[in-house]
C-alpha positions in Angstrom: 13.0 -66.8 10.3 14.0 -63.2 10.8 14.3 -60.9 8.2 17.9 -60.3 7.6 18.3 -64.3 7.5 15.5 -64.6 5.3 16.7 -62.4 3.1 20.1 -64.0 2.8 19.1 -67.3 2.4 16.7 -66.0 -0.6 20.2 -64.1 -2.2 22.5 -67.3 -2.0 19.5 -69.2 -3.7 19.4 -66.6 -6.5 23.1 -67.3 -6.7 22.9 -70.8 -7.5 20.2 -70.6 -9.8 22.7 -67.7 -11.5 25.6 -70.0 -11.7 23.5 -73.3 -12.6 21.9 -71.1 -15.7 25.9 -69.8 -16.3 26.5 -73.5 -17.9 23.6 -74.0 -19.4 24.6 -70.5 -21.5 27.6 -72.0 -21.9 26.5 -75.2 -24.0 24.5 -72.3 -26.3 27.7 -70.6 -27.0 29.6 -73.5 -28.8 29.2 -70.8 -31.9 26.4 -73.3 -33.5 22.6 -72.8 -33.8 20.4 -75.9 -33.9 16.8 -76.5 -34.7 15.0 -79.6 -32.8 12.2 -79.4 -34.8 11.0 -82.3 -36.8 11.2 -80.3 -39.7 14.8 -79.3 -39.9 17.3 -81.1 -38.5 20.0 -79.2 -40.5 22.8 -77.8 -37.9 23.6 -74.5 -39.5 27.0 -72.4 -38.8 27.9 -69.9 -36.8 28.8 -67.6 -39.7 27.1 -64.0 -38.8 27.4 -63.3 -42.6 25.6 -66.6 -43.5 22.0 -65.3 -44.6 20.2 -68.6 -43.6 20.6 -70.7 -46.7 22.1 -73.9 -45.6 25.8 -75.0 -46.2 27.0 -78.1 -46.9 30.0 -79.5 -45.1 31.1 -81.9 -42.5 28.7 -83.2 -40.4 29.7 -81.3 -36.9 29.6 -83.5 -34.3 26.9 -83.7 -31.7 26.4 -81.8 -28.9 24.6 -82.7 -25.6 22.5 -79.8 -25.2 21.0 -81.3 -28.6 20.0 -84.3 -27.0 17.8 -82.3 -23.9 14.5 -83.9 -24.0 11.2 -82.4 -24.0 10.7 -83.1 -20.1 14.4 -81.4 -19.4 12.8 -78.1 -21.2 9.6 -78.4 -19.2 12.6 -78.2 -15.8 14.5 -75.7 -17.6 11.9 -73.4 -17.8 10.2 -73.8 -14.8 13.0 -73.3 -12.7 13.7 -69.8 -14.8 10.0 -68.6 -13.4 11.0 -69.5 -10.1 14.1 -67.8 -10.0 12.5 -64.6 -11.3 9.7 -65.2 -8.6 12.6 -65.6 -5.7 14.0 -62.6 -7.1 11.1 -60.3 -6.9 10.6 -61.6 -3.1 14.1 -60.8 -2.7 13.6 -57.1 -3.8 10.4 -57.0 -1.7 12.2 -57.8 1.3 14.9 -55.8 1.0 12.4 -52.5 0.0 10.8 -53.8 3.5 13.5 -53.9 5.7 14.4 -50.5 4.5 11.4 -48.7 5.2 10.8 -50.4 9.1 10.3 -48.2 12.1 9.1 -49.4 15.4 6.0 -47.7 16.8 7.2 -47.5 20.1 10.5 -46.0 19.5 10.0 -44.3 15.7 6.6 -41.9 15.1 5.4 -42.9 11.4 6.1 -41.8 8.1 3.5 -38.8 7.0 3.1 -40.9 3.9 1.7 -44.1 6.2 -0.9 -42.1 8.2 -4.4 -44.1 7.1 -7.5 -42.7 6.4 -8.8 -43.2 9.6 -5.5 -41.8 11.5 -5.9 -38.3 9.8 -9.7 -38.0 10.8 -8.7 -38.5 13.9 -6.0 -36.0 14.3 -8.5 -33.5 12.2 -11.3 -34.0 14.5 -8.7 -33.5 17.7 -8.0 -30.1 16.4 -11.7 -29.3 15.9 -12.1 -30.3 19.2 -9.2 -27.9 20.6 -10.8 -25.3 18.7 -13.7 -25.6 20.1 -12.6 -25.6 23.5 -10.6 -22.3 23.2 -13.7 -20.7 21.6 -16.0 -21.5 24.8 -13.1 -20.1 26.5 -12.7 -17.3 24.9 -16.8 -16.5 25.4 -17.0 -17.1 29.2 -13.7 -15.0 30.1 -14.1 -12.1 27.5 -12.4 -9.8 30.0 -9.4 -11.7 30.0 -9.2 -11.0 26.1 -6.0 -8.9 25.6 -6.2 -5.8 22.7 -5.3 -7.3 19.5 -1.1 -7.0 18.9 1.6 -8.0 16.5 3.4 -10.8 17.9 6.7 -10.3 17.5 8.0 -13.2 18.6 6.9 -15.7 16.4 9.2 -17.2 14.5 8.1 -19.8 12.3 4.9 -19.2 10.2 3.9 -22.9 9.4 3.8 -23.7 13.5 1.5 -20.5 13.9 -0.6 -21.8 11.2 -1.4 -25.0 12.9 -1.3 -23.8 16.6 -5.5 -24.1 16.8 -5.9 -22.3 20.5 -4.0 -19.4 19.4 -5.7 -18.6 16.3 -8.6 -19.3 18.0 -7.8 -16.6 20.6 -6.4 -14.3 17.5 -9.5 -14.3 15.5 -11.9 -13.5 18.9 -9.7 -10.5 19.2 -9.5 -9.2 15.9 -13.6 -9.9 16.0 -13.6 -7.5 18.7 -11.9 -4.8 17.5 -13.5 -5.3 14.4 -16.7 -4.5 15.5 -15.9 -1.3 17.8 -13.9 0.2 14.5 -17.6 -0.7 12.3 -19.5 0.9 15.1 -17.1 4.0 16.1 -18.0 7.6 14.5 -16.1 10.7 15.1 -12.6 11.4 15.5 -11.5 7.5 14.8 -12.7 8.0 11.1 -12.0 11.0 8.8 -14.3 11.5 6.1 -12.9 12.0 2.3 -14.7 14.4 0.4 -17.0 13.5 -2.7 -14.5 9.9 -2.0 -17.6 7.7 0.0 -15.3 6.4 2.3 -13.1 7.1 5.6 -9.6 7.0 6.9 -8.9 5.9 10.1 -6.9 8.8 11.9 -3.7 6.8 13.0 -3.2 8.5 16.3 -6.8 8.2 18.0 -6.7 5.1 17.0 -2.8 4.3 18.4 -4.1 5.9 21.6 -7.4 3.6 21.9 -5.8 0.5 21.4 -2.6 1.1 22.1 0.6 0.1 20.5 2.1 1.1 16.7 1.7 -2.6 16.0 4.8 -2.0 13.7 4.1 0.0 11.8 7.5 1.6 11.9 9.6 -0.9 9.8 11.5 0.6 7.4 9.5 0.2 4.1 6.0 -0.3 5.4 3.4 1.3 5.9 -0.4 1.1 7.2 -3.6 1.5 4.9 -6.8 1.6 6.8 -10.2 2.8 5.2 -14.0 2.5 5.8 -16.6 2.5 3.6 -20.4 1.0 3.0 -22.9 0.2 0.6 -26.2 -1.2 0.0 -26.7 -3.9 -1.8 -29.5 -5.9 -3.6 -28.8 -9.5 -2.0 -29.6 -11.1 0.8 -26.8 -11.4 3.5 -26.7 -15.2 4.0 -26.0 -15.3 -0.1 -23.2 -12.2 0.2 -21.6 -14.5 3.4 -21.6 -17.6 0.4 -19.9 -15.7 -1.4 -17.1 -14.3 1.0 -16.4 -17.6 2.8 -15.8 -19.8 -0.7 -12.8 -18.8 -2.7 -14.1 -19.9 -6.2 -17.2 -17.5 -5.5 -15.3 -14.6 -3.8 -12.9 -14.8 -6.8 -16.1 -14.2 -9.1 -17.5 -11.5 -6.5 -14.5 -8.8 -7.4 -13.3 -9.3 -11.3 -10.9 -7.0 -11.5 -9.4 -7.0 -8.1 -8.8 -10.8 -7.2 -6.4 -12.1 -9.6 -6.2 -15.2 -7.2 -7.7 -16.5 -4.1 -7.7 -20.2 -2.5 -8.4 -21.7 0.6 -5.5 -23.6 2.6 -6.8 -25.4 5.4 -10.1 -25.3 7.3 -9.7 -25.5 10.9 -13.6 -25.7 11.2 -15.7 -26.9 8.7 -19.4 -25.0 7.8 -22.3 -27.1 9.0 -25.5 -27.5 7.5 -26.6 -24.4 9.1 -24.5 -22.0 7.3 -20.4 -20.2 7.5 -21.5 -19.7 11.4 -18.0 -20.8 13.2 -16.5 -21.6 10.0 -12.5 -20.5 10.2 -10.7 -20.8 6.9 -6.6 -20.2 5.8 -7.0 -18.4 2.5 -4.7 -16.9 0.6 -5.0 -14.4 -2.3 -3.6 -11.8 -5.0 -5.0 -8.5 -5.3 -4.4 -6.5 -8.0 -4.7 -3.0 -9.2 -4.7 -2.7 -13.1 -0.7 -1.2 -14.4 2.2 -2.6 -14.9 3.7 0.3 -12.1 1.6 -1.0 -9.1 2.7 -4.4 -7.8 0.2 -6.8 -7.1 -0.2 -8.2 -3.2 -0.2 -11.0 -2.1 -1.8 -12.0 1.3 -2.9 -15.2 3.8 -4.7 -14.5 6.2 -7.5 -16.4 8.6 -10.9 -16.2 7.5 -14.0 -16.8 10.1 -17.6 -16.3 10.4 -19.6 -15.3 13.4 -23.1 -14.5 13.5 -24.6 -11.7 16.1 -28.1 -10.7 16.6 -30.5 -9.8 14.8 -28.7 -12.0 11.7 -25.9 -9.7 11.3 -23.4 -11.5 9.9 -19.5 -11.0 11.1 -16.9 -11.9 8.4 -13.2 -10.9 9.6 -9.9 -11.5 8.3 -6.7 -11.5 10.2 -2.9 -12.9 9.1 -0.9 -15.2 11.1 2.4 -13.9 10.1 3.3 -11.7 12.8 6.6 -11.2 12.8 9.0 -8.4 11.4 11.8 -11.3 10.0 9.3 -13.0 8.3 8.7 -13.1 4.5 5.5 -11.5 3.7 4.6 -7.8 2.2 0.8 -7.6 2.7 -0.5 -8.4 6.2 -3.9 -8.1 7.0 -4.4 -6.5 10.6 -8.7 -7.3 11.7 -10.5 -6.6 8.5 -13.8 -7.9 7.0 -16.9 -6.8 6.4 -20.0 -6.2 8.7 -23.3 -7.7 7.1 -26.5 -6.0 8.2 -29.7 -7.9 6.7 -32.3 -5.1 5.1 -35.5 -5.3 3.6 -36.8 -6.5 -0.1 -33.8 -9.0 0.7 -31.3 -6.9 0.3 -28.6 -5.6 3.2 -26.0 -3.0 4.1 -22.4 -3.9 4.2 -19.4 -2.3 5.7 -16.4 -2.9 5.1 -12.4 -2.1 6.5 -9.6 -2.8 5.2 -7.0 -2.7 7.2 -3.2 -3.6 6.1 0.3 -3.3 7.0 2.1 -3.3 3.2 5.7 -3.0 1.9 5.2 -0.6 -1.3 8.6 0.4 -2.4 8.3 -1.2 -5.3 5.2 1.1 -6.2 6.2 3.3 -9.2 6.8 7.4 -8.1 4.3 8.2 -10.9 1.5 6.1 -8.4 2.9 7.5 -5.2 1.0 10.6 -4.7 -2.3 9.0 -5.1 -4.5 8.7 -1.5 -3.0 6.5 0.5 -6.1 3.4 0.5 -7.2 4.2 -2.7 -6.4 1.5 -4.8 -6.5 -1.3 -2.6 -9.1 0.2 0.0 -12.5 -0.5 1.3 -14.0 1.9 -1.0 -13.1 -0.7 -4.8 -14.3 -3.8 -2.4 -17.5 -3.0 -1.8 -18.4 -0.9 -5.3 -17.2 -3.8 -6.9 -19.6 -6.3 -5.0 -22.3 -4.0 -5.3 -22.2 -4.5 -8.6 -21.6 -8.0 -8.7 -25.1 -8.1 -6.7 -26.6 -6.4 -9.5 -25.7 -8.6 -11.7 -26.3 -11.9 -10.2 -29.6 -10.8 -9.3 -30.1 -9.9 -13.0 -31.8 -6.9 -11.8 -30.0 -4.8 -14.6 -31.8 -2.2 -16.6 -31.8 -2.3 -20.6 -32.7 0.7 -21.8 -31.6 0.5 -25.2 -31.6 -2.7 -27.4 -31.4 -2.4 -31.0 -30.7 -6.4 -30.8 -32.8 -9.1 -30.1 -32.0 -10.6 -26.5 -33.2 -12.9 -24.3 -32.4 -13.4 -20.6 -30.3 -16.1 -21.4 -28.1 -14.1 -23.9 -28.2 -10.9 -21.8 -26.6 -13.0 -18.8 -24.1 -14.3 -21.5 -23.7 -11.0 -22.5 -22.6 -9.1 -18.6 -20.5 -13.0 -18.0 -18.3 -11.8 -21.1 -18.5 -8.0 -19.9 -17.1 -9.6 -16.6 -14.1 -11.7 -18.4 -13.5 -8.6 -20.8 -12.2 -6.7 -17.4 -10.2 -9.9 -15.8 -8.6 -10.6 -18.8 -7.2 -6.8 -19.1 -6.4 -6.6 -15.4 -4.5 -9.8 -15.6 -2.3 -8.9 -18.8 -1.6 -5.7 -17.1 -1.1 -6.0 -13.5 0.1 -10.4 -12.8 2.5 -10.4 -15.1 6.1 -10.2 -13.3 8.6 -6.8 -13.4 11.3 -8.4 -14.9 8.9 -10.6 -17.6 8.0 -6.8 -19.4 10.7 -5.0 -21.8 10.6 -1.3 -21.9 11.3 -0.7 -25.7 10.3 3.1 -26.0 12.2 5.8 -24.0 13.2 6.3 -20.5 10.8 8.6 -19.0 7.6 7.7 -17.4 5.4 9.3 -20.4 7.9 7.5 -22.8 7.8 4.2 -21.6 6.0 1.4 -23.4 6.2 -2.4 -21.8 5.6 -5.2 -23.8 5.5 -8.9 -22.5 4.4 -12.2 -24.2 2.8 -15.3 -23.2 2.8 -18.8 -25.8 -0.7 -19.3 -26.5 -2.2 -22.5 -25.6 -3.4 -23.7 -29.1 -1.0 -25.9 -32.1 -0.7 -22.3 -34.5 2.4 -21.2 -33.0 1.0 -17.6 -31.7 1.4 -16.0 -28.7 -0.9 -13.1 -26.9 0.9 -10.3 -26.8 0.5 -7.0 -23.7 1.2 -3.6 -24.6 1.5 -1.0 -21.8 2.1 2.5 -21.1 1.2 5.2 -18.0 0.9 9.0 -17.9 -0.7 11.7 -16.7 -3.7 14.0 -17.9 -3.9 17.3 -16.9 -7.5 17.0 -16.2 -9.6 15.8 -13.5 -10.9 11.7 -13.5 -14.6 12.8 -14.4 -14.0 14.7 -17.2 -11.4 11.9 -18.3 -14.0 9.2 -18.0 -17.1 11.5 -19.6 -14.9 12.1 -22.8 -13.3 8.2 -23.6 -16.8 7.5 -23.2 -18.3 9.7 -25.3 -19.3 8.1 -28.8 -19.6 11.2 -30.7 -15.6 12.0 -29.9 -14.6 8.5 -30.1 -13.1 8.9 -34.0 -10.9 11.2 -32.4 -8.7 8.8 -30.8 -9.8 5.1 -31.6 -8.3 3.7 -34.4 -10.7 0.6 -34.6 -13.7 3.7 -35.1 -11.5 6.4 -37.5 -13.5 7.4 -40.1 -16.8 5.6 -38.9 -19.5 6.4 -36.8 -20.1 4.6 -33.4 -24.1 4.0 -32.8 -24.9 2.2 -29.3 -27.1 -0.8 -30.8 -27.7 -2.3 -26.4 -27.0 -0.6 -23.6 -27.1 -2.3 -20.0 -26.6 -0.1 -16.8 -26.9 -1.6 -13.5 -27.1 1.9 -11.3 -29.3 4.7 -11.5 -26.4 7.2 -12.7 -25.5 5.0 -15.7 -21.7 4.9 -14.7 -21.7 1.2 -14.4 -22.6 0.2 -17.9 -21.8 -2.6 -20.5 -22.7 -1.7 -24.1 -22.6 -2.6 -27.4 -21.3 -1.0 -30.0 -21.9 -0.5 -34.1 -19.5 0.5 -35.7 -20.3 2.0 -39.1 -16.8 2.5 -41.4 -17.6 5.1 -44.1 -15.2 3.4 -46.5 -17.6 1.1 -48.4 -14.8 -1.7 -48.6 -14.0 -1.9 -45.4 -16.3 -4.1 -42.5 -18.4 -3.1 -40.7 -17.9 -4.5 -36.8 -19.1 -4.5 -32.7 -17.4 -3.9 -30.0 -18.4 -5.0 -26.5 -17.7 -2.8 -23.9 -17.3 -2.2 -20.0 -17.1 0.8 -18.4 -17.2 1.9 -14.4 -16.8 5.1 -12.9 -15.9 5.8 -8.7 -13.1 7.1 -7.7 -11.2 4.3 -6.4 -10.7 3.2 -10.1 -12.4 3.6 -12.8 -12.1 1.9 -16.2 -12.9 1.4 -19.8 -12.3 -1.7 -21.6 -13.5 -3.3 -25.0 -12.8 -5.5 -27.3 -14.3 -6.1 -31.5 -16.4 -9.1 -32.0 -17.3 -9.6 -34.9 -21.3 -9.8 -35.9 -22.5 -12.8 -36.6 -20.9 -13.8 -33.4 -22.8 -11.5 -31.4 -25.6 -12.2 -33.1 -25.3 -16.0 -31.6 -24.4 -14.4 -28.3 -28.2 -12.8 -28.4 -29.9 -15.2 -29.9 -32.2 -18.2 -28.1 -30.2 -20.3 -28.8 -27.2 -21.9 -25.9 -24.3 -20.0 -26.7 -21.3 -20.5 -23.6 -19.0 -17.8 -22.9 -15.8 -19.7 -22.4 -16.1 -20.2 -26.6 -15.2 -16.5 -27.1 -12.1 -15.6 -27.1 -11.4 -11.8 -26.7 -8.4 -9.6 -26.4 -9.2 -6.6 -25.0 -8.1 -2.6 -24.7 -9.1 -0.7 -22.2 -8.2 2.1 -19.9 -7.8 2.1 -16.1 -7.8 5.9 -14.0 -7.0 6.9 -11.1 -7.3 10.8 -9.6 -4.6 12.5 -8.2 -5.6 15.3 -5.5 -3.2 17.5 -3.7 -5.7 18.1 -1.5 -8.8 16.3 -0.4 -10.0 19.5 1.4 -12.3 22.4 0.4 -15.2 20.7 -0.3 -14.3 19.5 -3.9 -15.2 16.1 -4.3 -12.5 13.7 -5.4 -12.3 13.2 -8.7 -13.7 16.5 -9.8 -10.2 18.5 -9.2 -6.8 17.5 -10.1 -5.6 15.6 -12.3 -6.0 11.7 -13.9 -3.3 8.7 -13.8 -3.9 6.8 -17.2 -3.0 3.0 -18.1 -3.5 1.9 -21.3 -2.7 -1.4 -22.6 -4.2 -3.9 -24.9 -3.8 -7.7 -26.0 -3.1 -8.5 -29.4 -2.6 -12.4 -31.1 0.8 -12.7 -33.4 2.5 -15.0 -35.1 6.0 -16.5 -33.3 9.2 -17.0 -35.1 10.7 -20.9 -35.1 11.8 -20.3 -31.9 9.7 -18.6 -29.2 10.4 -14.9 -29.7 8.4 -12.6 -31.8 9.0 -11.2 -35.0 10.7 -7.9 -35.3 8.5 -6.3 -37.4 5.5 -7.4 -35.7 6.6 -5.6 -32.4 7.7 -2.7 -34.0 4.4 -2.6 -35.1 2.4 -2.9 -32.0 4.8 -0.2 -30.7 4.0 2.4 -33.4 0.1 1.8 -32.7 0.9 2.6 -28.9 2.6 5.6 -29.4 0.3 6.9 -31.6 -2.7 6.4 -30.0 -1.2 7.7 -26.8 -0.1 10.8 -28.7 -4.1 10.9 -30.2 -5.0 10.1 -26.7 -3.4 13.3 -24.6 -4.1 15.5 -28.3 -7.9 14.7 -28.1 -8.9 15.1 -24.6 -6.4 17.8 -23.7 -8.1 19.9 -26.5 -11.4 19.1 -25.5 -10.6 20.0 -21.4 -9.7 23.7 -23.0 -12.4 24.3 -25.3 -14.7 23.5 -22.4 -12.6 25.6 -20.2 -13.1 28.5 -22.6 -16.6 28.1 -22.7 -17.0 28.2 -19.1 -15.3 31.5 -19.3 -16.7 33.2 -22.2 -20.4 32.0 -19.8 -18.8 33.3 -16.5 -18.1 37.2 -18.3 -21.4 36.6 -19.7 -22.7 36.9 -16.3 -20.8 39.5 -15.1 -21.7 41.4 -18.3 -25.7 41.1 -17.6 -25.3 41.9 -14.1 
């Protein structure tokens, strides 16, 4: 029977099922109740006031409904669950005969691919992929220069066109690897910066092309730089090619990073081949720097000798489209060493849209804060770290290795937690609630926090600038003796350093821990874990007060995980500002220093979801004072030092 006819036939018998059960209702609703049962055979009335008790009066007559045997309530109620089975068929097939499609003329639903259908259609484009690979290998003079299309239109067709990524990636390989290998007038050294910037013109006149460059509100970022690090390449290509692990390779700097789609899987043999879509957030720690967000294609190649090949590239091409950060051929080259350990270089090469990047931020070197330079310090580091090849040289504290690992894990989540209360939380989420300058401006933003005590974690901000270069800067936050000077969690106390944990030789990538002694009897003594880093592509100090007997557990034998502390740090983030990067003075050691400060803090919310007046008020005050104790502190100190330079220099002069 076809459908259509099936389906009628099923509705008309529905109907008379309806209409047959109509009457029956109708011999219910003679406004009289009855109970068959051999108990009571009392026929009570319809009364809706009557509360059950039986009332006397003339014997109604009978009804035939109260003559229905046993076996005519056996039919009764069987044919009920056949009508409700005949109606659920009936919904079935009309549910069916809305979702048909013919194969021949109709494709299929997404939704109705099988499992088996999909790995198909993923192994096809494996295949394809393949193909245009060897293609790209046996004609590599047929390779074109690596350029912007600019007529792609539609970024979600790029993304799963396999033969031109393909093609994309092998050219962004190559010019990968001449800009890695090139020396001279391609690359422009920074002095005292360790790290190059690629000189725009040779470079427009060796490849050719602006690749567009020229839109109105972008601009191109391209910067070199290399390190040595204490990990085996294969292990430092892990890292790069999994997004969880990259994520953990740069706290700090990745806010964010994920992995769309693989157009080639990794095979048991390592990344080799392996192409990824990955997109992620990079971040640079103030509320007046916009974060940047970028996807890009991700593949691995390796070359002789087991250098390793990790490039990135975007798909999104084209000047109408909707991105801000694209990624022209960037990556790192991975060149294996001895005493497993290897030498990486990196480039990072972008085409941004930074309008939105504060004025006070605008005169900083263009690369700086997003560069090659913070990529590869940071997974230097990192390497350190994982390795566990960190010194202690001081420990007043019992440790083990288990407790020291706990100990750089909550360093590590100490810095992503300030960057990400600083520099993911949106524009318009902060309120300016101090001033209207730059130096005057305090942001304050608040996120519910995710517990049942109606708080919320609270960000306070503010930037300005120091009159004084970023060493000096860094040297004097991080001095203990001058720390009552400007910390309010140490006035009136006396900061001893009860572990300190450097992972370099110069000591400017440290995590400590600090006692503070109050010399007010009454008040508590307490600890305060901190991280600091110094380079010139960002430096920072952040810490937070834990209190003893916690850090004791932290240090002690026993299993103690990190994810059970909870912190709210304060910390400091620099930046140098150069007029010149010429004359031979190093960056950082001239100029002046870009400050953010900001820290978290846990309040109480009203019955609503605001905050309370006087509690923000509060947090306000302690900003501007500490800012004010801030500039007071070191400014003071940069001039007494100055003087005694001086009073040395005549000194000199005197003797001579």
């Amino acid at each position: 029977m076809p459908r259509a006819q099936s389906g009628q036939a099923h509705e008309e018998d529905q109907q008379t099922f309806d209409n047959y059960f109509g009457e029956l209702d109708g011999m219910y609703n003679d406004n009289f109740d009855f109970d068959i049962s051999s108990n009571n055979r009392n026929i009570h009335g319809g009364d809706p006031t009557n509360d059950g008790n039986v009332v006397e009066g003339p014997k109604p007559r009978k009804k035939r409904l109260q003559r229905l045997t046993f076996q005519q309530t056996q039919i009764l109620q069987g044919l009920k669950v056949e009508n409700a089975m005949l109606s659920d068929e009936n919904k079935k097939l009309k549910q069916a005969h809305r979702t048909t499609f013919c194969p021949t003329c109709d494709p299929a639903p997404q939704n109705q691919l099988g499992p088996d259908m999909q790995r198909l259609k993923e192994q096809n484009n494996w295949l394809k992929l393949e193909i245009s690979m060897l293609q790209a290998e046996t004609h590599p003079s047929s390779r074109p220069s690596f350029q912007l299309d600019s007529a792609a239109q539609n970024v979600i067709a790029r993304q799963n066109d396999i033969q031109m990524i393909a093609e994309l990636t092998q050219n962004a390989m190559d010019e990968f690897v001449i800009l890695s290998e090139s020396h001279g007038p391609l690359w422009l050294p920074v002095p005292g910066g360790s790290f190059e910037i690629l000189n725009k013109m040779v470079y427009a006149a060796k490849f050719g092309g602006d690749n567009s460059a020229n839109i109105i509100g972008f601009k191109t970022e391209t910067t070199r730089a290399d390190v040595v690090v204490m990990m085996g390449a294969k292990y430092i290509m892990d890292y790069l090619m999994d997004s969880e692990c990259y994520a953990s390779l740069c706290p700090g700097i990745l806010s964010s990073a994920k992995t769309i789609k693989a157009y080639k899987w990794p095979t048991n043999a390592g990344y080799n081949g392996a192409m990824h879509l990955m997109t992620i957030e990079t971040v640079f720690p103030s509320p007046l720097v916009p974060s940047r967000k970028c996807t890009f294609v991700r593949s691995c190649r390796e070359l002789q000798n087991g250098t390793m090949l990790v490039v990135d590239v975007s798909l999104d091409g084209s000047a109408d489209t909707f991105f801000k950060c694209r990624k022209m051929p960037s990556g790192v080259l991975i060149q294996p060493l001895e005493s497993n350990s290897c030498k990486i270089i990196a480039i990072e090469h972008v085409l941004v849209y930074d309008t939105a990047v504060h004025k006070l931020y605008q005169p900083c070197l263009d690369g700086l804060m997003f560069g090659a330079r913070r990529w590869v310090t940071s997974i230097a580091r990192q390497c350190v770290r994982l390795r566990d090849t960190f010194d202690v040289t001081r420990s007043a504290l019992r440790a083990n290795s288990k407790g020291k690992k706990t100990l750089m894990k909550l360093a590590d989540g100490l810095l992503i937690s300030y960057s990400n209360s600083i520099a993911t939380i949106p524009e318009d989420i902060w309120t300016i609630v101090r001033g209207t300058g730059t130096d005057q401006d305090i942001k304050i933003a608040h996120r519910r926090n995710d517990d049942r005590d109606n708080t919320a974690i609270v960000s306070v901000s503010a930037s300005f600038q120091l009159p004084m270069p970023l060493r000096a800067t860094f040297d004097h936050l991080r001095n203990n003796m001058l720390r009552p000077e400007w910390d309010v969690l140490v006035k009136g106390g006396v900061v001893r350093e009860e572990v300190h944990v450097s992972s370099s030789a110069e000591a400017d990538d440290a995590v400590s821990i600090l006692h503070v002694k109050n010399a007010r009897e009454n008040k508590e003594n307490i600890m305060i874990l901190q991280n600091s880093y110094y380079d010139v592509s960002g430096s920072f100090i952040v810490y937070s007060p834990i209190d003893i007997q916690l850090m004791n557990k932290i240090m002690s034998p026993g299993d103690m995980a990190e994810s059970k502390v909870s912190i709210y740090p304060t910390g400091f983030s620099l930046l140098p500002v150069s007029e010149s990067t010429q004359g031979g003075i190093g960056l950082g050691e001239d100029g002046e220093t870009l400050v953010t400060v900001g820290f978290q803090i846990l309040l109480k919310l009203t019955h609503g979801t605001g905050l309370y007046p006087r509690s923000v008020s509060a947090a306000i005050d302690l900003m501007s004072a500490n800012i004010a104790t801030i500039k007071k502190s070191l400014i003071n100190s940069q001039s007494h030092l100055e003087c005694t330079r001086g009073k040395g220099r005549r000194n000199d002069r005197g003797r001579m």
